[in-house]
C-alpha positions as CSV (number, residue, x, y, z in Angstrom):
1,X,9.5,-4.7,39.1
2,X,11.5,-2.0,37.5
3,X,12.4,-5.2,34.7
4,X,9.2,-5.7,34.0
5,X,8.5,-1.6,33.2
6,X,11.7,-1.9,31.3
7,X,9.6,-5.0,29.2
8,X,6.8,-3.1,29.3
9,X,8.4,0.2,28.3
10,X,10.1,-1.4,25.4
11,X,6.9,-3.4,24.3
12,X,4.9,0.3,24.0
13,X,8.0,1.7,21.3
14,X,7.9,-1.3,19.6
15,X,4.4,-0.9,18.7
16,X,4.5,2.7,18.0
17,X,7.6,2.3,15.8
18,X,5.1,-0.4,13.7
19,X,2.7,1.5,13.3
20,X,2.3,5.1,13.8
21,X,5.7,6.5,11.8
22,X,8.0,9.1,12.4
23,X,7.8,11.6,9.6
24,X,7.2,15.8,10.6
25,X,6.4,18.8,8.4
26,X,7.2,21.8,9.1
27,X,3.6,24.1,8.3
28,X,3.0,27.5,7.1
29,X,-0.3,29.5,6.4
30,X,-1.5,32.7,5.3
31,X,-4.2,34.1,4.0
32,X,-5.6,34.8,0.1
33,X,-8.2,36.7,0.7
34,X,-10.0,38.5,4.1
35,X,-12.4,40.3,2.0
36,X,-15.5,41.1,3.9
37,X,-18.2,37.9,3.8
38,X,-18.1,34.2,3.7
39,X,-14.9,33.8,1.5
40,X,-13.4,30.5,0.2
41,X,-16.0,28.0,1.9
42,X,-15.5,26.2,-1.6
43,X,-11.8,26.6,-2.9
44,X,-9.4,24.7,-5.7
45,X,-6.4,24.8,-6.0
46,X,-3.4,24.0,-9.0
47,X,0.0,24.3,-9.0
48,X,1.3,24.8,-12.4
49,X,5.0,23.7,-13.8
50,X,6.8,26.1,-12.2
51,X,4.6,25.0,-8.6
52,X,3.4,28.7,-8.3
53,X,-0.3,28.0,-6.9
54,X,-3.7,29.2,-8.8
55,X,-6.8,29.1,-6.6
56,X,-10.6,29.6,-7.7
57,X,-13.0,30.1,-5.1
58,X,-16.0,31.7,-3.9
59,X,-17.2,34.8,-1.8
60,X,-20.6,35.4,-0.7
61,X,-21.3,39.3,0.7
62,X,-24.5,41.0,1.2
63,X,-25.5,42.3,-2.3
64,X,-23.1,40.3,-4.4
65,X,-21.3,37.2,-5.1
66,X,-18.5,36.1,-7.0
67,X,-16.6,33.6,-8.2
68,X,-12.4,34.4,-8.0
69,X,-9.4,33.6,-9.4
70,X,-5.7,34.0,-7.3
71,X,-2.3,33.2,-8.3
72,X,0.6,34.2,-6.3
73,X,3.8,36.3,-7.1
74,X,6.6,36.9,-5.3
75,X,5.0,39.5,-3.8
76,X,1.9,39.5,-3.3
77,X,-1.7,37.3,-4.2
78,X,-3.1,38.8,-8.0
79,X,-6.7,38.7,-8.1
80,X,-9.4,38.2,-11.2
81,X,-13.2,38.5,-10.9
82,X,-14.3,35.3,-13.0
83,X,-18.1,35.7,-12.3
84,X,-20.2,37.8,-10.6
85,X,-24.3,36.8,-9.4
86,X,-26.2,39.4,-8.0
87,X,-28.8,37.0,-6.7
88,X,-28.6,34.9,-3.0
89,X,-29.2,30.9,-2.7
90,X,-30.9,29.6,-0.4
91,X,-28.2,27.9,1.9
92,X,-26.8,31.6,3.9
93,X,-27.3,32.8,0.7
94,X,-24.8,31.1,-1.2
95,X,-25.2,31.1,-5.2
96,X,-22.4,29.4,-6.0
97,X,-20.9,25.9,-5.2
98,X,-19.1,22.7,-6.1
99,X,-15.8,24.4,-7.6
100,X,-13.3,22.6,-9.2
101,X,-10.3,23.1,-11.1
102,X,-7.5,21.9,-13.7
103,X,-4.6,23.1,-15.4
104,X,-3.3,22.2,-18.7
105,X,0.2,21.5,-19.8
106,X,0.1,24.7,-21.7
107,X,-0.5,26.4,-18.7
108,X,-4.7,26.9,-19.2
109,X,-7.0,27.2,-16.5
110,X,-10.4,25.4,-16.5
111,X,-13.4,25.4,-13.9
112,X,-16.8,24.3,-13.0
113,X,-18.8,25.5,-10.7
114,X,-22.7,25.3,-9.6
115,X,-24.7,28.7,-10.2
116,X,-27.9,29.0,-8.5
117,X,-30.6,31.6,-9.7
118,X,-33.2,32.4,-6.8
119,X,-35.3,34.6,-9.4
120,X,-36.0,31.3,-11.9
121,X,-35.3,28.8,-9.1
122,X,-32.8,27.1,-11.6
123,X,-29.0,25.7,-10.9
124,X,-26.9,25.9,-13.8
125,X,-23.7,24.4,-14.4
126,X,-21.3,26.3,-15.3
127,X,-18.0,26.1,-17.5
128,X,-14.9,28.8,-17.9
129,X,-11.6,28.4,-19.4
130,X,-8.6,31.1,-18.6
131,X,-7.3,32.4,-22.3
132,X,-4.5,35.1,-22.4
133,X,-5.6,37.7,-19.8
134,X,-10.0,36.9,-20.0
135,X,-12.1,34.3,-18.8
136,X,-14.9,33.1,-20.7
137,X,-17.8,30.9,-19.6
138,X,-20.3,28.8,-20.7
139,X,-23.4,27.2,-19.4
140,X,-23.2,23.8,-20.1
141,X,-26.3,22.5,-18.1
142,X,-29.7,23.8,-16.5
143,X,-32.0,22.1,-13.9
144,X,-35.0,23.4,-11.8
145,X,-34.0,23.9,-7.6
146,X,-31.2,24.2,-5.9
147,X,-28.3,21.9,-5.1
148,X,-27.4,21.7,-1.6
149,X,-24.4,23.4,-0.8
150,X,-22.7,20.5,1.5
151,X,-19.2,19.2,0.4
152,X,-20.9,15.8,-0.9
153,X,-22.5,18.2,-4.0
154,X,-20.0,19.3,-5.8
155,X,-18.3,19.3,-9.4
156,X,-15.6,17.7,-10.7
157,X,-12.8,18.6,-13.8
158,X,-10.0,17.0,-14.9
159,X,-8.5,17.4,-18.9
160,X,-7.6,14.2,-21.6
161,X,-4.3,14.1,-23.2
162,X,-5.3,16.8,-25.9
163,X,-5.9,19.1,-22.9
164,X,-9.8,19.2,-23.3
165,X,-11.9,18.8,-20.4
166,X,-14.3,16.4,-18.8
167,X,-16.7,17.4,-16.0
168,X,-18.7,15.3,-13.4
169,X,-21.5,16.1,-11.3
170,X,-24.5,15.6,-9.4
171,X,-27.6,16.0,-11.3
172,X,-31.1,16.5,-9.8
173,X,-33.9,15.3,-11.5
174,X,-37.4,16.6,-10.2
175,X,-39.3,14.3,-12.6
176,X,-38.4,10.9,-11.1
177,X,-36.9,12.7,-7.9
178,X,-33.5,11.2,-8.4
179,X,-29.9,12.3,-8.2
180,X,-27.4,10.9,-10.4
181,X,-24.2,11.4,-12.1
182,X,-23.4,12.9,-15.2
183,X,-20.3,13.7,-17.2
184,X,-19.8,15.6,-19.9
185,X,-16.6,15.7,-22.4
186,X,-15.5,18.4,-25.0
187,X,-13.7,17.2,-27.9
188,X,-13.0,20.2,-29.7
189,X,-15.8,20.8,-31.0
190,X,-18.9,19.7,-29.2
191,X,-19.8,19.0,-26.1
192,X,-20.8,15.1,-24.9
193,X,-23.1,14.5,-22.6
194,X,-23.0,11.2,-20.2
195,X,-25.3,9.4,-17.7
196,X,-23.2,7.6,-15.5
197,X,-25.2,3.9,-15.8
198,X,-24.9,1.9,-12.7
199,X,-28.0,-0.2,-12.9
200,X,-29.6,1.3,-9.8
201,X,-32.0,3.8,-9.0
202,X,-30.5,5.8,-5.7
203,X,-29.3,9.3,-5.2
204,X,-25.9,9.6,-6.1
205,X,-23.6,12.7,-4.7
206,X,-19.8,13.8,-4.2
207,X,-18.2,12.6,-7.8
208,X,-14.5,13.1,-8.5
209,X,-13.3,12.5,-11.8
210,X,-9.8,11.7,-13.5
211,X,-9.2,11.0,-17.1
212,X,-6.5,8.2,-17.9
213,X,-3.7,7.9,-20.5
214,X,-6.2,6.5,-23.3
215,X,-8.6,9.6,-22.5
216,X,-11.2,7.0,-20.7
217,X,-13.1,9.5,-17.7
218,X,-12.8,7.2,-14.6
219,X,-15.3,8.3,-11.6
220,X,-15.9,7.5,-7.9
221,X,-19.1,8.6,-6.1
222,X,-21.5,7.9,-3.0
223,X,-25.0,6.1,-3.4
224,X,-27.5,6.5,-0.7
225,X,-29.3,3.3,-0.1
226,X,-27.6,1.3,0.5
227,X,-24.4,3.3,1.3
228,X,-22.0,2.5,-0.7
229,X,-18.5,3.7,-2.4
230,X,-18.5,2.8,-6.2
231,X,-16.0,3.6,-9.1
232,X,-16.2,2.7,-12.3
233,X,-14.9,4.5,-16.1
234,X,-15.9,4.3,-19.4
235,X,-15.0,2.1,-21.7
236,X,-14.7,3.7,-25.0
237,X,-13.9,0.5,-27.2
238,X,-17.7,-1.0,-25.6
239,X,-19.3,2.3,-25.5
240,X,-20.2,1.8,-21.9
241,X,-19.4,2.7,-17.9
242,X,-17.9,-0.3,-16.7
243,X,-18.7,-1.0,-12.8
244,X,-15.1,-2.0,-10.9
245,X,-15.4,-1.7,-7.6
246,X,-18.7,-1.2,-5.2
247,X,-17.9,-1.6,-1.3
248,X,-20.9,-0.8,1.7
249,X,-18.8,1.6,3.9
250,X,-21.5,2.3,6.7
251,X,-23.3,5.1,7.1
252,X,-22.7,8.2,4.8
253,X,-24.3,11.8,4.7
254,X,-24.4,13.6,1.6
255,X,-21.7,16.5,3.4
256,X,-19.0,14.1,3.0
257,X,-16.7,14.4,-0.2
258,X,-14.4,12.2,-1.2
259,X,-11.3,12.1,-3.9
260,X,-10.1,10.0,-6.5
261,X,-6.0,9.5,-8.2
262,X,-5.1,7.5,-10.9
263,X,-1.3,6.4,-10.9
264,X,1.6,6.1,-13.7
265,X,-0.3,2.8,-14.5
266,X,-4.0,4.3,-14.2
267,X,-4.8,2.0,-11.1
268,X,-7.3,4.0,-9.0
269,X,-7.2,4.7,-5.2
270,X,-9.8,7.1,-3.7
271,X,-10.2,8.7,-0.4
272,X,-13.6,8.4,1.5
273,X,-15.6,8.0,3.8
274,X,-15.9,5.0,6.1
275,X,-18.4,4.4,8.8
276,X,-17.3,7.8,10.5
277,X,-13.4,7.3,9.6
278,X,-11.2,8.6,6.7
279,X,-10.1,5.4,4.5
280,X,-8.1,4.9,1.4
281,X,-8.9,2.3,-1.2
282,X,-6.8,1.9,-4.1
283,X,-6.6,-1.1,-6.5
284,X,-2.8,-2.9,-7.4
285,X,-3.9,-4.0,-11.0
286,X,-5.4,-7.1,-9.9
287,X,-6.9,-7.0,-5.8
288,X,-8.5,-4.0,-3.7
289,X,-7.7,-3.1,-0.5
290,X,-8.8,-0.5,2.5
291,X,-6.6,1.1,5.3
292,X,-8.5,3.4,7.9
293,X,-6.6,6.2,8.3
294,X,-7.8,8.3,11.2
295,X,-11.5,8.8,12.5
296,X,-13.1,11.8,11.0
297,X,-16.8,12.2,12.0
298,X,-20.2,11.6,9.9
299,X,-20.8,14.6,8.8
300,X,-19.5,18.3,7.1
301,X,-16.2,15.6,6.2
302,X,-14.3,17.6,3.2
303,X,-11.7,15.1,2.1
304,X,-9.2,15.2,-0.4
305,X,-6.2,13.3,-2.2
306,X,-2.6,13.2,-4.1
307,X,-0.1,11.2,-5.0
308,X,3.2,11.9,-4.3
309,X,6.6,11.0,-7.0
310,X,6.7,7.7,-5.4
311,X,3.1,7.2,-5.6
312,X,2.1,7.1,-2.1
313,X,-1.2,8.5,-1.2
314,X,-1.4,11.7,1.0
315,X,-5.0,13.0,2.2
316,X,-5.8,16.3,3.7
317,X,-9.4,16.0,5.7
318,X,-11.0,17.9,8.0
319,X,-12.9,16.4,11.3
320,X,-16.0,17.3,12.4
321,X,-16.1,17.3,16.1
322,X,-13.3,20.4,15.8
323,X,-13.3,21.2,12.2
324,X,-9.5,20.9,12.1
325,X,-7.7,20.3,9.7
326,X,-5.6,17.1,9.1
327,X,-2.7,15.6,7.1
328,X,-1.8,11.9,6.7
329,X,0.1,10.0,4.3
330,X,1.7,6.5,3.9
331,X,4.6,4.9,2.7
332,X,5.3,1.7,4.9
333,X,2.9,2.8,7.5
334,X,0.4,5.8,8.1
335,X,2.0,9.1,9.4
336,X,-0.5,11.5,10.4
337,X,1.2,15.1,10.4
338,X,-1.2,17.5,11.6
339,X,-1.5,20.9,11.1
340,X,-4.7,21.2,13.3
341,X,-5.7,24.3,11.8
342,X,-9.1,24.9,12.4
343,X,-11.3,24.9,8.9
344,X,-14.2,24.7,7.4
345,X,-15.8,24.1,4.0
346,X,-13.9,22.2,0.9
347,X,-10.3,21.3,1.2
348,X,-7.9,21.6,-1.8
349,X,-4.9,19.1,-1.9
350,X,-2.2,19.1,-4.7
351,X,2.0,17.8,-4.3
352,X,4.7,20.2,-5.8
353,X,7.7,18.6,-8.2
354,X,9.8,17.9,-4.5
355,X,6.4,16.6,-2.6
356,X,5.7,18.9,-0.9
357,X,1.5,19.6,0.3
358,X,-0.2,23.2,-0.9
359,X,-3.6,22.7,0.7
360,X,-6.6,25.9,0.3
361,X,-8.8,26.2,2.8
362,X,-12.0,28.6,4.3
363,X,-13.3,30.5,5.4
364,X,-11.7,33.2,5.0
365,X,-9.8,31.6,2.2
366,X,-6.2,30.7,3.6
367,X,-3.3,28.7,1.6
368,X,-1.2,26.3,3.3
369,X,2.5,24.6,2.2
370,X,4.1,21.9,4.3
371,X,8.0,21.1,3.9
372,X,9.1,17.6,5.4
373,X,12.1,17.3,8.0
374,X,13.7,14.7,9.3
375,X,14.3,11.6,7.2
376,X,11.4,9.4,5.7
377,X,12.4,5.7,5.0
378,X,12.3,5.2,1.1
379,X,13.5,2.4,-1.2
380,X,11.1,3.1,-4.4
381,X,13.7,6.0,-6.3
382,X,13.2,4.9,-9.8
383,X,17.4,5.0,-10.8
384,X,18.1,2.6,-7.9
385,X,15.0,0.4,-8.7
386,X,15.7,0.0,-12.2
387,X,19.8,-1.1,-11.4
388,X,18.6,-3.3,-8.9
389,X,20.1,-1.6,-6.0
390,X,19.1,-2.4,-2.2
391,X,20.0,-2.3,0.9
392,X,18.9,-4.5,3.4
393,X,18.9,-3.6,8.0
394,X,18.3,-6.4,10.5
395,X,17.1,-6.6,13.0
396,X,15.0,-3.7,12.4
397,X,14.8,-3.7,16.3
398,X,18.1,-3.9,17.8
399,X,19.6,-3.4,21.5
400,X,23.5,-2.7,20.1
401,X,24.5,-4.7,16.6
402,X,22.7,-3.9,12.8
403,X,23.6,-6.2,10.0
404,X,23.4,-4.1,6.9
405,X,23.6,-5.7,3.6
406,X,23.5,-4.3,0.0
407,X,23.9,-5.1,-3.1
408,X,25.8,-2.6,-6.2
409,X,25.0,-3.5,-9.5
410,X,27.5,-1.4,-11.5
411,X,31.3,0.0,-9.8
412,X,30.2,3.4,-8.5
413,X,31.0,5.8,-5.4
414,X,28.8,4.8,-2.6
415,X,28.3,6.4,0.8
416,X,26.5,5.0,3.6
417,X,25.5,6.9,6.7
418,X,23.7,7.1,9.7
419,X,21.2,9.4,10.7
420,X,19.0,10.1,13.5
421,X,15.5,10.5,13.2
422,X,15.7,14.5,13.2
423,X,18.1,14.3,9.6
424,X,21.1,15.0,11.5
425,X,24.6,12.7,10.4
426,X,25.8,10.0,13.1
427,X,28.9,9.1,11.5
428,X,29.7,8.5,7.9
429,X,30.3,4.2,7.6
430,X,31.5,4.5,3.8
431,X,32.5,6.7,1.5
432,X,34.7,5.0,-1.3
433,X,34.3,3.5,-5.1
434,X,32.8,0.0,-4.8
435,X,33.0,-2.5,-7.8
436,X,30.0,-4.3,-8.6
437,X,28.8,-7.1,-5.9
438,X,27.4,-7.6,-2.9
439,X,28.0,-6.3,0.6
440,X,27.8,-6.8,4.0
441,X,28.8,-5.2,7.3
442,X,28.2,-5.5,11.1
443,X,27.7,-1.9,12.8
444,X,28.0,-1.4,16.8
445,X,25.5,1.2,17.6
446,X,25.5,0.6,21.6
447,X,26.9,3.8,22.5
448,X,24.1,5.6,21.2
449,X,20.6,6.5,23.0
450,X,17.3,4.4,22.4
451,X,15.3,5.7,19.0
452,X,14.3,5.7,15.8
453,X,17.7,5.7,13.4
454,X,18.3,5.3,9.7
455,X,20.9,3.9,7.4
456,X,21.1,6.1,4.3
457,X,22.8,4.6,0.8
458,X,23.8,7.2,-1.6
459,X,24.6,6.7,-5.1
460,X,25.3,9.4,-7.4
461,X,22.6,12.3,-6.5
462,X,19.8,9.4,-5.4
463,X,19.6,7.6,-1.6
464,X,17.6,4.7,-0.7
465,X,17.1,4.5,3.5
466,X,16.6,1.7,5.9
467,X,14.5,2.9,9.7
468,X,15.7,0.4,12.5
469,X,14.9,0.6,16.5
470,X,17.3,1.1,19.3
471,X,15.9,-0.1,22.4
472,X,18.9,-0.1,25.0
């Protein structure tokens, strides 16, 4: 009997070792901004070169509302009034919504945002740009009612190479009693105006918008009837919006947001919605694929999406049956990370230079940074990939003897080590100048205690890692 819990036992770590990873982040939180009213429900946030965070977001109070800017010093939050509405909406009384923002090499600030006018019963979109020390702002577009003030409805900015900004957004149309998608593109001089053509006549919500290397706007959005995720960009040799990708993902309700990312090559991959679950599509260059990350809820779903330097996706969500907040990300497999803060309204997601998630949050409106520990098993550092070097462990699952192999492609000082799951050195197996070749080497690890280990290769100031499984 006790064998078989010992087969048992080991047949449970095995399949948590494939599939729910080992990474931890260490989380901190504080708060922006406690001023009196609903503060922060919608919330973006940048991080410019120097990763100091600039957040636009806004407050709703009894007699008047306001649309802020923060950017943190080493001491404290500064604080900028970007604009002020004296009028209520008619969701708890909440003019503004749908914020978004960018931030331009040169260090500019640029936003959208939804203004709602109760007195004319008119939305209007709206368009400011941080210069020097002033804002200025701009109303770029007009349309009778009211947006909703859900997640799903919300703007989207992003800048092209020169630095000049796009915006997407849902457009209501009282005439035909649709809701589509426009975009709109300065180029210096004028302002461009878009409808984002997809052949069919549906209300369309919850766009997010990036802008590739040859300035083409790419844009994912939801469709109500049928359901459905679709992206597509703009081709500017053919003059038109070029449908890529259109999946059915279930049922989906217009409080869900999603998030799109280009990578170095301009292949998509978007977090969404999925018949009540939080999935990532992204797209290799030639094939499309899906992962469900974690289940999420049908409704008041704020989701968002980065890449990190190696180009793995991270998603920040929040759930609906709690209204926490969650953290996944993926490099071989899915690591969900917590922090279970409870949250509500639009999350903000954005990576530092090392990595790192800054996540903004309300109400009240509260910044978040996580810092990894441990070791996470990587092989993708651009040095080693471009010399060729690897390192190979097997049996990734082992009860006492690893084979490690690897291969050096120029002489060099090499060290290899082994860690424990926590980041803490084992024992140092190398540490000498190798010439070019290839390498292999038997290690006894019996006298240590079943878990998860890693074999570390260090060249020069980069490491590659290897995860393997000691089951004694």
């Amino acid at each position: 009997m006790q064998q078989a819990e010992k087969v048992i036992m080991r047949i449970y770590i095995v399949i948590l070792f494939l599939t729910l990873g080992f990474a931890q982040i260490n989380w901190e939180m504080e708060t922006v901004d406690d001023s009196p009213g609903l503060v922060g429900y919608f919330s973006s946030l940048v991080l410019d070169i120097n990763d100091i965070p600039h957040i636009v977001y806004a407050i709703t109070q009894v007699d008047t509302n306001l649309i802020m800017y923060a950017f943190k010093t080493e001491s404290c939050w500064q604080k900028e009034t970007v604009d002020v509405c004296l009028t209520g909406g008619p969701y708890w009384g909440l003019p503004y919504h749908g914020v978004s923002l960018a931030i331009g090499n040169d260090s500019k600030l640029h936003t959208s945002f939804y203004r709602y006018d109760s007195l004319n019963n008119r939305t209007a979109l709206c368009y400011a740009y941080r210069d020097s020390l002033s804002w200025t702002i701009q109303v770029l577009d007009s349309m009778a009612g009211t947006m909703s003030w859900v997640p799903g409805y919300h703007t989207s900015i992003a800048l092209d190479t020169s630095g000049y900004p796009g915006i997407a957004y849902s457009y209501w149309n009282l005439t035909d009693s649709l809701q589509y998608i426009k975009y709109l593109h300065y180029n210096g001089v004028n302002w461009n105006t878009f409808i984002v053509e997809d052949g069919c006549a549906c209300w369309d919500f919850g766009p997010s918008l990036k802008i590739d290397s040859r300035n083409q706007p790419h844009i994912a959005y939801y469709q109500l009837h049928p359901d459905s995720l679709k992206y597509l960009y703009y081709d500017n040799q053919l003059n038109t919006w070029v449908i890529v990708f259109c999946q059915f993902i279930g049922a989906v309700n217009s409080n869900v947001s999603l998030s799109l990312v280009l990578d170095s090559q301009d292949h998509p991959g978007i977090a969404h919605s999925f018949d009540n679950a939080i999935a990532y599509s992204w797209n290799d260059g030639i094939l499309w694929y899906t992962d469900i990350v974690g289940g999420a809820g049908y409704s008041e779903v704020s989701i968002a999406l980065d890449l990190d330097s190696l180009e793995n996706p991270h998603i920040a969500y929040s759930v609906e049956f709690n209204f926490w907040l969650e953290y996944a990300y993926k490099d071989t497999t899915w690591h969900l990370c917590g922090p279970h803060y409870g949250t509500a309204g639009h999350i903000s997601l954005i990576l530092d230079n090392n990595s790192n998630p800054h996540i903004t949050f309300g109400p009240s409106l509260y910044y978040v940074t996580g810092k990894f520990i441990g070791i996470v098993e990587n092989d993708k550092q651009q040095s080693f990939r471009n010399k060729r070097c690897r390192i190979r462990v097997f049996p990734n699952i082992s009860s006492g003897l690893v084979n490690v192999e690897y291969t050096l492609p120029v002489k060099s000082e090499i060290e290899l080590s082994l860690y424990d799951i926590y980041g803490v050195e084992i024992k140092t197996l190398e540490h000498r100048t190798f010439l070019p070749g290839n390498y292999h080497q038997v290690i006894d690890i019996g006298n240590l205690c079943s878990g998860i280990y890693f074999l570390i290769l260090k060249q020069n100031n980069e490491q590659v890692s290897r995860k393997f499984l000691l089951i004694r």
